[in-house]
N, C-alpha and C positions, 0 to 999 in steps of 0.2 A: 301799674304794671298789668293789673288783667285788663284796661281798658284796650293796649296795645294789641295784647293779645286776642282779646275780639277781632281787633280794627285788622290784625295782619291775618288770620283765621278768614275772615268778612272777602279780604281783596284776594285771600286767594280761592276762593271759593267759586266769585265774581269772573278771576282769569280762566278757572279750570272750565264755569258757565260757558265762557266764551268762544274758550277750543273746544267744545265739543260743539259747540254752535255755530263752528266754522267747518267742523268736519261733516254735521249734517247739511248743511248747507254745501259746500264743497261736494255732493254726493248724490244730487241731484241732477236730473237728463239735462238740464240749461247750465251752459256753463256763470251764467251772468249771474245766477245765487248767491255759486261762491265766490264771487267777487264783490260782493254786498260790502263786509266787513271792511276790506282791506282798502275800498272806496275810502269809507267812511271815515277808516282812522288817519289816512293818508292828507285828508281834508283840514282834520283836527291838526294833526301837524303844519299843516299851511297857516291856520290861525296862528299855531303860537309862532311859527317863523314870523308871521305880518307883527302881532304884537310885539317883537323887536322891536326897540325903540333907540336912534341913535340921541344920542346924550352928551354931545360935545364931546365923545370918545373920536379918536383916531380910527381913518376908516378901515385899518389893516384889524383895528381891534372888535369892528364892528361886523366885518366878515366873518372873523374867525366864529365871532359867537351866531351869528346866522347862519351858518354852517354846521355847528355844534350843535345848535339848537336843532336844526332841520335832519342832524343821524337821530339824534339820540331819540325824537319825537317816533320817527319811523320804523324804530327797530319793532316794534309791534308790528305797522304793515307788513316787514319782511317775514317775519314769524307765522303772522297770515298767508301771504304768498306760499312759502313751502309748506302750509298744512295744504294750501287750495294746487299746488303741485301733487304733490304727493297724491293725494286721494283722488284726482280727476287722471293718474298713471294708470293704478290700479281701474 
């Protein structure tokens, strides 16, 4: 039990790192800083779309999970996106 509670304390700690490391970034005269991040994870998510692998599935069933796989990967870049919105308004 407390090992969890490290592990979820740990990642969120990690996230909280991250948006404030997006929002110094994001805050900078060059707008390409704050696009560092949202680069990056945007990329990560290409990885795990590629390592999709079809497996003798049905290709209606192999879209779908390409597809699924490629929102869910990126909700972080979008997350990114409107903190590097937001802060480059202001």
């Amino acid at each position: 039990m407390t090992k969890t509670i490290f592990f979820l304390l740990g990642l969120l700690v990690m996230f909280a790192g991250l948006i404030i490391l997006q929002i110094f970034l994001s805050k900078k005269e060059s707008k390409w800083f704050g696009l560092i991040l949202p680069i990056i994870t945007f990329i990560v998510s290409l990885l795990f779309v590629f390592s999709v692998t079809a497996t003798g599935n049905p290709l209606s069933t192999v879209i779908v999970t390409v597809l699924s796989t490629f929102l869910l990967c990126n909700i972080s870049t979008a997350i990114l996106l409107v903190i590097y919105a937001v802060c480059r308004k202001k």
